[in-house]
Every structure is written in structure tokens, then in C-alpha cells.
C-alpha positions, 0 to 999 in steps of 0.5 A: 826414382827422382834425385832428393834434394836435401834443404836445411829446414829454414830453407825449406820452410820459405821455399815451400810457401812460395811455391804454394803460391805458385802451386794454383797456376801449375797443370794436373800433372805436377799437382799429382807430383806432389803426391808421390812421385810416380805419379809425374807425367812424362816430359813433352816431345821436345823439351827437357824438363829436369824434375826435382824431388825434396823429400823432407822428414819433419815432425809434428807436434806428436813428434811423428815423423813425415815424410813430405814431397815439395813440388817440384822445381819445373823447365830446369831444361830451360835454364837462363842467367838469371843470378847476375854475379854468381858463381862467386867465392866471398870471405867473413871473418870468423865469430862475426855476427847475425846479419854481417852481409857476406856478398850481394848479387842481383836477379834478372828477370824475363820482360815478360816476366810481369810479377818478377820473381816467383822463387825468391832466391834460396839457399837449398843446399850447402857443403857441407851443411850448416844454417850459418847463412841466410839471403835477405832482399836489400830492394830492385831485385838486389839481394845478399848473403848474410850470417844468421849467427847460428851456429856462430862461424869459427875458424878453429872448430869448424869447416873452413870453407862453405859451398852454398847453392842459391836457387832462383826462379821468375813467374814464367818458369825460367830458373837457375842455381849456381855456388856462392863459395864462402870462405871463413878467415881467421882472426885474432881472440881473446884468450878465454880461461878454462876450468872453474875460472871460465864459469864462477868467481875462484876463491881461495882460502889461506891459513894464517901462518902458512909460509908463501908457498903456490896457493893456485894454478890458472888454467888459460888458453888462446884459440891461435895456441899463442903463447900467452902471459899472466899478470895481476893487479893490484901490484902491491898485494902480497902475490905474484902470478908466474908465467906459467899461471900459477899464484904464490904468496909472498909472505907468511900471513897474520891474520891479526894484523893482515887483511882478511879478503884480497881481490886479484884480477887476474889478466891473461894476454896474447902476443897480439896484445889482446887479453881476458881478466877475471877475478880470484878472491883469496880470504886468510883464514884465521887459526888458533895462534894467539894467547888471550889477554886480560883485560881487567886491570884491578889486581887487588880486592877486599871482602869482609869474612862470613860472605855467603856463598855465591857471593861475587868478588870480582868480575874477570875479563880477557879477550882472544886475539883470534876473536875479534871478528866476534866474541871470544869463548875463553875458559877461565880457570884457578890454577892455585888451590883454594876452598874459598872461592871459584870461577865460572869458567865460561864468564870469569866470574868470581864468586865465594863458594867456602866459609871465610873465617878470618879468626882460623887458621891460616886467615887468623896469621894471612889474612890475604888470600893470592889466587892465580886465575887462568885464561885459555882458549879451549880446555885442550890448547896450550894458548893461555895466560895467566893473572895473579889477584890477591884477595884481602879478608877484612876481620868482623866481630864474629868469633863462635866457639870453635871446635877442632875438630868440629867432626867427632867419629867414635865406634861402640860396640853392640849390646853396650850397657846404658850409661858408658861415656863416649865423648868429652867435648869440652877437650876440644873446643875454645873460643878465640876471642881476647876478651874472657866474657866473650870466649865462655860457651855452653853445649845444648841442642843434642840432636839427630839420628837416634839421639834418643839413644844418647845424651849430654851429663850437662850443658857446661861439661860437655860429657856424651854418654850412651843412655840404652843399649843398641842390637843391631839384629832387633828390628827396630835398629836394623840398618841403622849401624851409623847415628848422626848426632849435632851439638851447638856450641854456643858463646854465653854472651851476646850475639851467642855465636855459636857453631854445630858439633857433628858426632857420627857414632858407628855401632860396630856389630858382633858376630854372633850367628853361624851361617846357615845352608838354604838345604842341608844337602844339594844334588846334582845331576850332570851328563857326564859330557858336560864341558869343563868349566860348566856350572852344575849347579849352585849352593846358598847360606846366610847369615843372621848378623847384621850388617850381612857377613861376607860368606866364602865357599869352599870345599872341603872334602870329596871330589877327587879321582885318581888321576885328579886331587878335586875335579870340582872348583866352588865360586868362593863369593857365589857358591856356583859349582864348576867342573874342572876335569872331564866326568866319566859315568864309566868311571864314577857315577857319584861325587859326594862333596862337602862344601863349607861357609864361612863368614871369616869366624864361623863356619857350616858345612852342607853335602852335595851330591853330583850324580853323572848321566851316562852319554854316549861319549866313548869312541869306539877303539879297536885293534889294531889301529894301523896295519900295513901288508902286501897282497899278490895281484892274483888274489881270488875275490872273497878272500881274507886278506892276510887273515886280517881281522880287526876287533873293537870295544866300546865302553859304552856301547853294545858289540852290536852297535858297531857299523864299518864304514871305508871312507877313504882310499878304496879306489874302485871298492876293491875291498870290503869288510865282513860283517859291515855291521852287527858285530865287534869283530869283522874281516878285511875282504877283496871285494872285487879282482884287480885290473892294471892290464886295462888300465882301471887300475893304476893305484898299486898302493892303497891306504884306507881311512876305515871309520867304525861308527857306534849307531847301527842299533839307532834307527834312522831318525835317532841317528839324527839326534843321538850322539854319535862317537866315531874310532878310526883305523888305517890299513896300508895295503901294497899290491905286489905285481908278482911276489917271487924272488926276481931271480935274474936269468938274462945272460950277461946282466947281473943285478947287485943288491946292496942293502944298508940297514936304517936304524931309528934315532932313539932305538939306542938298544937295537945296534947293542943287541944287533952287535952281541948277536953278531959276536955270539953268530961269529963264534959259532960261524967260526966253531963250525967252520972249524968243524967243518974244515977238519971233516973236509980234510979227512974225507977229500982228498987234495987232488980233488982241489986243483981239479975243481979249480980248473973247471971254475976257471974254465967256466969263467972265462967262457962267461961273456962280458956283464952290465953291472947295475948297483941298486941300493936299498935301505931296510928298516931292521924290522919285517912288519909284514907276512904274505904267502906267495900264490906261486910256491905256497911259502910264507915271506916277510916283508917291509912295508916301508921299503919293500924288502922282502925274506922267506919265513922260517918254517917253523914259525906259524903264519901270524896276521897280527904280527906286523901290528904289534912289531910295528906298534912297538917299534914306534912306542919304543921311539917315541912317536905314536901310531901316527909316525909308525904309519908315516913313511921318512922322506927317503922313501919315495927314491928307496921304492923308485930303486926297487922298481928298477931293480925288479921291474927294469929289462936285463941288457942285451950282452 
């Protein structure tokens, strides 16, 4: 394959359109190398012609790659100078600009060569490659090399040195292609800012008041890594910039008294003295720091009494020193109480808002009223101020009758007759006028609500009487319990000043209905599983009396058990009836209650019947619960183990309705109940033979979870319904590997037994019987001994003692010496277990905590309840229920661990 050349698209792009130029005075052969290089015709005998291929991949306007083969460069062979000054090495300065002449050299053409150049001279190639440079034509076959500005050369980042290969050629073929060696230099910049200093304006903001602190870090660097330095302008601003970079405040700024703005230039230097600014805007921020001040001057005003309300006084002004850049939002407020006047918190108005009566109390004796009007600058800030304004209420001629009180509140009763007297009015009224013609009053204008029901005996006497009776239950009255009456009291002379009497009249009613049931008896019917605390239902009474009287319910009768005073609770204001203990059909299937109602004087009574709905909310309980028993290894499949038999009741199911299901511990389904279903009563039964030899069996104790279910008469869309109520037994079983007495016969091992009974905390009884049947045991030991010793006396004789004595002793001393191994085992006093040993036949008791096992007297029967009950009373007698009773102790684990070694560990060798 032909070398590829690889050219900078500049560069091929003038290098392919002088070569079309040329492309018309070339032979077939090259034309045809233009098409694909295999195409080339072989070089002439005699001359070296050195081909060149530019394979090219440019892209179109559809972006579609091209491959393109420029047409070759021939008679390479016949090479002359024609670069006059090249090879050469130049130098330019870093960062220098587009058009900067990097070196010059001169063309030498053939004198033949009529047209001068053909292939003007090309950069075609660099290393390593960049388009920084570019050749330009200074005149007469003169040229140079000048930077094109992209990318712009620098020293830092970029290569250090450039290869660049020119490539020449004249109209007769002659060509040539030499290295101009570009060498970049370093020079001095300026350092540049980095982050957002580099690319905006910073501005930083500074809370007044906040103390001089470092407020920002400028982030500078310089290209030469020089060390730089930072300074600031203008010098007398409150900052100063370290170093390092970083501006600090010097002072603690107010903003009231401060500039808002300050505008630093920020100047970063290098050692060679060469430097960069920008500029840092730092705005102060106000804060909320200053009291607000009045501004009104005036503190003293007059009115004339009688002003109107909304009246306006005086006209409050203050002013925010934190607000000067734009209107304050202050609040005004009266500190000191006062009915007369008020403030619009918002714009400091003043304004009249009660009646001012200079001839009352306390205006009549201080005419002056003093105000203290409050200023801040937000309802829940502590900047306030304060001003105290005296208001002067100047006296008129309008003196009215007064009344104290001018508001008169009296009850009567309903039903009261016609003509009773309620109100003398002229006790309490009076004119303050001086002048005797002007403090004479009359009482006219009786008038408002229900008036018609009252009236005055006369103008002068002022004297209310009630004209008609009032019934509150009478529909025309009803309601109304309140009369609003109005009298003008006015002066006789002129201008008859007068004022308005207001008589509020409550007609107080009487009870005089019972309160009525809605029904005279209720029923109830509850599911006896309903959760306590549901409302069952709800009684309702009224009463006839106006206004409505407030009924309490009770109950009064019913309800109870024997277990509970009342299982039923009545809302005393709404009448909902509540249980308050769980119901149960099986027990009482009715309550009758009475419920009374009672408007706090009279009462009612009403029947409510609660009749319970049987569900079926009773779990199954069977016995026993708990048992716990060995079996042999060897026991054939089918077998009743233990005789076991489990029997449940349920008091709201039939015996038929009971399904058994193990739901935990039956690893491998060893066993199986007998009937699993149909009956109350079934068997335990070995389903299926163990095998430890093989390893599928590992477990040798274990404990099934059994759960008996009531639903086996529900088929199977209603057990999905109906509810299902689940009792639960546990059976601990313990498989015993062999359940003989270990009876050591290895020659020089003896195993030691020690046992040391384990009695329970609150079995305070067991060692007081344990100790009397001890005494009792010892004496009759002791009787039989005696017994015993005189029978041996007489029948034996004393030689036949030292003869004995001598065989012991002989057979002693030709025992070899023994290994003793002490095991210690703890017994619970009780044997809750019984077995029959496969080997022998005979019935042993055994411990199903520890293990410990003893032969059953003959004459006792075998009993496969036994252990149940024992153990059932064992643990009521302690205190701890059923749960404890099948809960080992913690010594157990190492009291098992011991008994494997005494029965399982090999006898050493003597």
C-alpha cells in the first residue's frame, strides 16, 4: 500500500487546488492514481519516482464521511534545493498574535522553469500537529511562516516545540520537503482571576451591625506559578484585602449612618510588576436595628364632648430610621385603656370611637383625658417608642336625664298574673343640671319586643308593670324567653334632651312536663363478639318544656353478671348505649335493662332489651395441653405412643367440628394423630419409623405445636368466610436411644452418679413433706435394722464373720486400678413421665427435664395422664402457669450435656 500523508485540513485544502491546476498536463497513469492507488502505473526503467498518497476523510454537508486520494506528489526521485534557508529552527513568543512572521525563506526555481512555482509552498504535515501556523507570500518568490492565532500558542499547556514540513514544487516536477523547527518561548502574563471573579462582577452583601469579620476570599493565579500579591483601591474604604486574598471589614457597619454601596478594585500582581483588576461591589444590608420616632410635635388637643364617632382628633406621624430608602410600615397602637378613642394602627389616625359625656363620671370631676400612643415597627419586634397626648373634652349644654344604670335586667316567672310590678324607674334616674328647670324628666316611648305584654302606670312615676301573662309552651311565645324593652327618658324643657332606658326582661321558665321515651321499650340485637366499648344501639326522650331541658341518661337496673356489677354504660348526654365487658351467648343470652331520663327534676323510665347473637368465639381447649414423655427408638409404627390420647370441648361447637392439624416440630412426619378429624377425642400415633443410622434423623427431641381448629364441618368456601377459633396443645417428646439402665461392665471404669434434688422457689411445702417422710422412713430403717441385726445374731454364727472378711478383702486387692468419672445431675423431685422399656417389659418413670429415669413399683398401673396432671400442678402450685411448666430452667442444656456423658462416653481402658 502507498504511505498516507496525513495534511491539517487548511493545508489540504490549498495543496489540492494547485494541484488540479496541474492536474490537466499530468500522463493517464496519474490521473488513474487519483482514483485509487492500485491503479498507479509502474515507475520508468531508470527513474526513481517516490508516489505519495494523501488519503483524506472529510465530510460533506450530510455529514457523510469521504474518503479522498489527492494526486500524488511525482519525481520525488529527482529532488533538488529548492528551499533556500531551510532546514532551519526559529523561535515566537507565546500568546502572539495572528500574522506575527515566524521565519522567511526563499524559493529557487529551475530556468527552465517558465511559470515559477507549481505547488506553492505547503505546510503538509507537523509535529506534533496543530494549525497554529500558516506560510504567506511576501513577493519574488519570497515567503514566510506566520502564526494563524488558532489555536493561540502557549508556553504553559501546550508542546514546546513544533516540526513543520514545507513542501515545494516548480511547473517542471522538480520538488522538495524540508523541517522548519518552531521553537515556542516563554513570556511573562498577567495574572488572571479564577472562579466568579474571572467571568462577572462579585457582589457581596454585609449585614449592618455585623462585627469586621472576612467577608471574601479572592481566588488569583498567574501562569509562571509566581507568587502574586493583592491590593485595593480606593484606600480609605472601610476594608483591607490580605496577602492571601482575602477582604476583611474593618469596622462594624450602620447602616444609617454609612454608605449603602462601596465599589473596590481589586488588583493582583506579579513580581515582574505585571497586574490584573477587577472590581468587588459590596452593598450593606439594612436590618431592622433602630427605634421609629415621632414626628408630631403637638401633644396637647381639645374636643368638644358629644363628637360623633369617627371623629378624627389628631393625625399621628413617626418615622423608621430603617426606612429612609422608602416609606416606613409602622404600627401604632394606645397603650393605656381608654373607650373613647382609637388608632388606625396603619396610619396613626385618631379618631373618636365612644360617646364623650363631660357631665359623667370620670369627665364631670377629669375632664382631661391622657393617652399613651405606641409606635413600632412590626407587631412582634421590641423597637418601639412611645408618646403621651392629653386630650381636653370641653363641656356643651347637653345635659340628658341620666339613668345609672341605663340597663335594667329583671326575670319574672312564667304564668305570672296581669298587673305584677317589676321596675321602678324613677329610683335610678336624674338630671345633673344645676338649674332645677332643667333636671325635671318624664319617661315616654315604651317600646320593643313584646312591649305589648308591658306597660308604664305613668309618664311622671316611671312605674313597669306586666299587663298579661306569658306561657312559654304557647306557640305564639315560644322562644321567646327574652323581652328587649326601650324607655326614653327625656328633660321637660328645652332642647328635651333625653336618653334611652334599656330593659331586658327574661321570662324564667318552669319545669312542668316529665320527659318522654321515643318508645316505651328498645331491643337490641348484639353478636356476642362485638368489641367492648361498641355502641349497640341508642335511646332518645324529650321534653315538652320550653326552653328544652337538658336530659341525663342513666341506668338504672340490669345489666350485671356475676363477674360484673353492670357490662353495659349509657352516654349520660346522648343516650348511646356501650358495652363495657365482652358478651357471651353461652352465658346469658338476654339483658334486660332499665334506663331512666331525667331533666334534673323529673324522670322516666324505659326497658331495653340486648339480646346476644351466638358466634362462634369459643376456642377449642382440650386436655391436657401440655405432655411431655420418652419414647424408645425401636417403637414399631402404629403405635399409641404412651397410650397418649388428647380430648377437647368446645362450647360452641359440635365434637365433630374439631380438625387436628401438627403445625410445628414434626420433622420428618414421624408422627400422626388418629382420627385427624370428625371427633373430640384422638390418639398420638408414630406415623413412620426413625433413622439416625443414616443420618435423616438428627433431632432426638421433639416438640410439636398441635393446633386443633373447629371448622371440619365448614366446607371449603365457608371456612373462608365463617369464623374460625383455633386451641393449641404442646407435646415434648424425647427419644431415647436405648431406655435401659446403663449398667457398667468395662473392667476398671466405674461411673459415679451424684444427684442432687432441684427443688422449686415457691414449693415452700415439698422440703416440710420431704423432711417428715425422711424422719418417719429413718425410724422404720432404724426399727428394721434392729430387727434385722438380733435375727442375724441368732442364726449366724461369728466365725462365719472373719471368713467373709477375708474373701472381700482377697477380692479387692486383685481389682485393677479404676478411672473414676463424677457426673452430677440435678433431678426435679417429680417424675412426670412413664415409659415401658422394649428390652424388659417394665414400666420406669422418668424426668422429662433432666432425664433421670426410675423403675415403677409393680403395683402401681401404667398411667399416660400422669405426668400431665403432676406437671400441671407442680406449676399451679408455683405460680407460673402451663407456659413455665414447659419451659426447661437454664441449667438444663449442661444437666443433658452431663447425662450424655454419663450414658453415652466409652469406659477407658485400665
Amino acid at each position: 500500500m502507498a504511505p498516507r500523508l496525513l495534511l491539517p485540513p487548511c493545508c489540504f485544502s490549498r495543496f489540492l487546488r494547485r494541484r488540479r491546476r496541474r492536474a490537466s498536463e499530468r500522463d493517464t497513469g496519474f490521473e488513474n492514481a487519483a482514483r485509487h492507488p492500485r491503479d498507479v502505473p509502474p515507475p520508468t526503467r531508470g527513474t526513481l519516482a517516490f508516489l505519495v498518497y494523501f488519503s483524506i476523510e472529510v465530510r460533506i454537508e450530510n455529514n457523510t464521511p469521504v474518503n479522498i486520494f489527492a494526486r500524488s506528489i511525482p519525481n520525488l526521485g529527482r529532488r533538488t534545493q529548492l528551499l533556500k534557508g531551510l532546514p532551519a529552527t526559529s523561535t515566537v513568543e507565546e500568546n502572539a498574535a495572528a500574522g506575527v512572521s515566524v521565519y522567511t525563506f526563499n524559493v529557487t526555481v529551475s530556468p527552465l522553469s517558465s511559470e515559477g512555482v507549481a505547488i506553492l509552498p505547503t505546510i503538509v504535515n507537523s509535529n506534533p500537529l496543530t494549525e497554529a501556523f500558516d506560510i504567506e507570500s511576501k513577493g519574488d518568490l519570497e515567503y514566510r511562516v506566520v502564526t494563524t492565532g488558532n489555536p493561540v500558542l502557549d508556553y504553559e499547556t501546550m508542546p514546546k516545540s513544533f516540526d513543520l514540513q514545507i513542501f515545494v514544487e516548480d511547473t517542471t516536477g522538480r520538488s522538495d520537503l524540508n523541517i522548519l523547527t518552531v521553537q515556542v518561548t516563554d513570556k511573562n502574563e498577567r495574572p488572571v482571576f479564577r472562579g466568579n471573579m474571572a467571568i462577572q462582577t462579585v457582589t457581596i452583601y454585609v449585614l449592618e451591625g455585623t462585627p469586621p469579620e472576612c467577608i471574601y476570599q479572592v481566588d488569583a493565579a498567574d501562569p509562571e506559578n509566581a507568587e502574586l500579591k493583592y491590593s485595593l483601591l480606593p484606600a480609605p474604604v472601610p476594608f483591607l484585602v490580605l496577602e492571601s486574598g482575602a477582604i476583611f471589614s474593618t469596622k462594624e457597619f450602620d447602616y444609617e449612618k454609612d454608605p449603602h454601596c462601596y465599589f473596590l478594585n481589586i488588583t493582583v500582581t506579579d513580581p515582574d510588576g505585571l497586574n490584573s483588576t477587577k472590581t468587588v461591589n459590596i452593598n450593606i444590608i439594612n436590618i431592622n436595628d433602630e427605634r421609629p420616632y415621632f414626628t408630631t410635635k403637638q401633644r396637647i388637643y381639645r374636643i368638644p364632648e358629644e363628637q360623633s364617632p369617627g371623629t378624627v382628633v389628631a393625625n399621628i406621624t413617626a418615622k423608621d430610621p430603617d426606612d429612609e430608602d422608602s416609606p416606613s410600615r409602622l404600627f401604632y397602637s394606645i397603650q393605656s385603656s381608654d373607650r373613647y378613642f382609637s388608632i388606625n394602627p396603619s396610619t396613626g389616625v385618631l379618631q373618636v370611637t365612644g360617646r364623650i359625656n363631660r357631665d359623667a363620671l370620670p369627665l364631670q370631676l377629669h375632664p382631661n383625658i391622657s393617652l399613651i400612643v405606641r409606635v413600632e415597627d412590626s407587631p412582634s419586634s421590641s423597637h418601639a417608642s412611645e408618646m403621651e397626648i392629653t386630650i381636653i373634652v370641653d363641656d356643651i349644654n347637653d345635659n340628658p336625664p341620666e339613668c345609672n344604670p341605663s340597663t335594667f335586667r329583671i326575670e319574672a316567672n312564667e304564668n305570672t298574673i296581669a298587673g305584677t310590678f317589676l321596675l321602678d324607674l324613677r329610683n335610678y334616674c336624674k338630671d345633673i343640671d344645676v338649674d332645677p328647670s332643667n333636671n325635671q324628666f318624664n319617661f315616654t316611648g315604651l317600646s320593643g319586643f313584646g312591649s305589648n305584654n308591658f306597660a308604664l302606670e305613668s309618664t311622671v312615676s316611671g312605674r313597669l308593670v306586666m299587663t298579661e301573662s306569658i306561657d312559654l309552651e304557647n306557640p305564639a311565645n315560644l322562644g321567646a324567653e327574652v323581652y328587649s324593652l326601650t324607655v326614653r327618658v327625656q328633660d321637660i324643657a328645652c332642647p328635651n334632651y333625653s336618653n334611652i332606658i334599656y330593659i331586658y326582661i327574661r321570662i324564667k321558665p318552669v319545669n312542668e312536663f316529665f320527659p318522654v321515651f321515643s318508645n316505651s321499650s328498645y331491643e337490641f340485637n348484639v353478636p356476642e363478639i362485638t368489641k367492648v366499648g361498641s355502641s349497640i344501639g341508642r335511646v332518645n326522650a324529650r321534653d315538652k318544656d320550653w326552653s328544652p331541658s337538658v336530659i341525663t341518661y342513666s341506668i338504672v337496673a340490669g345489666g350485671g353478671t356475676k363477674d360484673y356489677t353492670n357490662i353495659f354504660w349509657i352516654s349520660p348526654t346522648k343516650g348511646d348505649v356501650k358495652i363495657l365487658a365482652r358478651l357471651d351467648y353461652e352465658t346469658t343470652q338476654k339483658h334486660i335493662l332499665t334506663v331512666q331520663a331525667s331533666d334534673q327534676e323529673k324522670t322516666a323510665t324505659a326497658s331495653v332489651t340486648v339480646n346476644v347473637l351466638e358466634v362462634n368465639d369459643e376456642e377449642p381447649v382440650c386436655s391436657p395441653n401440655f405432655y411431655s414423655f420418652q419414647i424408645p427408638v425401636s417403637l414399631a409404627v402404629g403405635t399409641n405412643i404412651n397410650g397418649f390420647r388428647i380430648e377437647c370441648q368446645d362450647r360452641d361447637s359440635d365434637p365433630r367440628s374439631f380438625r387436628y392439624i401438627i403445625n410445628e416440630g414434626n420433622v420428618n412426619n414421624h408422627f400422626t394423630f388418629s382420627p385427624s378429624a370428625g371427633s373430640n377425642t384422638s390418639r398420638l400415633i408414630l406415623a413412620s419409623r426413625f433413622d439416625y443410622d443414616s443420618g435423616l434423623d438428627t433431632n432426638w427431641i421433639y416438640r410439636l405445636h398441635v393446633y386443633i381448629t373447629d371448622d371440619n364441618l365448614l366446607s371449603a368456601r365457608d371456612r373462608t368466610t365463617d369464623i374460625i377459633k383455633t386451641g393449641t396443645v404442646t407435646l415434648s417428646i424425647r427419644v431415647i436411644p436405648n431406655p435401659t439402665t446403663v449398667i457398667t461392665t468395662t473392667p476398671g471404669f466405674t461411673v459415679v452418679t451424684k444427684m442432687e434434688n432441684l427443688y422449686s422457689e415457691s414449693a415452700w411445702y415439698v422440703p416440710f413433706v420431704i423432711t417428715l417422710g425422711s424422719l418417719l422412713l429413718l425410724g422404720l430403717l432404724g426399727y428394721l435394722g434392729f430387727l434385722l441385726a438380733t435375727w442375724v445374731r441368732t442364726c449366724c454364727p461369728p466365725a462365719g464373720k472373719a471368713g467373709d472378711v477375708l474373701l472381700i478383702n482377697a477380692a479387692e486387692k486383685k481389682k485393677p486400678k479404676k478411672d473414676v468419672i463424677v457426673t452430677m445431675t440435678k433431678l426435679n423431685t417429680v417424675f412426670d413421665g412413664e415409659a415401658r422399656d422394649p428390652v424388659t417389659g417394665k414400666i420406669y418413670e422418668f424426668n422429662t427435664h433432666s432425664g433421670a429415669r426410675r423403675w415403677k413399683k409393680s403395683n402401681e398401673p401404667l398411667q399416660p395422664a400422669l405426668a400431665m396432671q403432676v406437671t400441671s400442678s407442680a406449676t399451679d402450685n408455683s405460680g407460673q402457669g402451663t407456659d413455665r411448666a414447659g419451659a426447661p430452667s437454664k441449667k438444663e442444656p449442661s444437666e443433658k450435656r452431663k447425662e450424655l456423658t454419663a450414658e453415652t462416653k466409652p469406659a477407658a481402658k485400665p
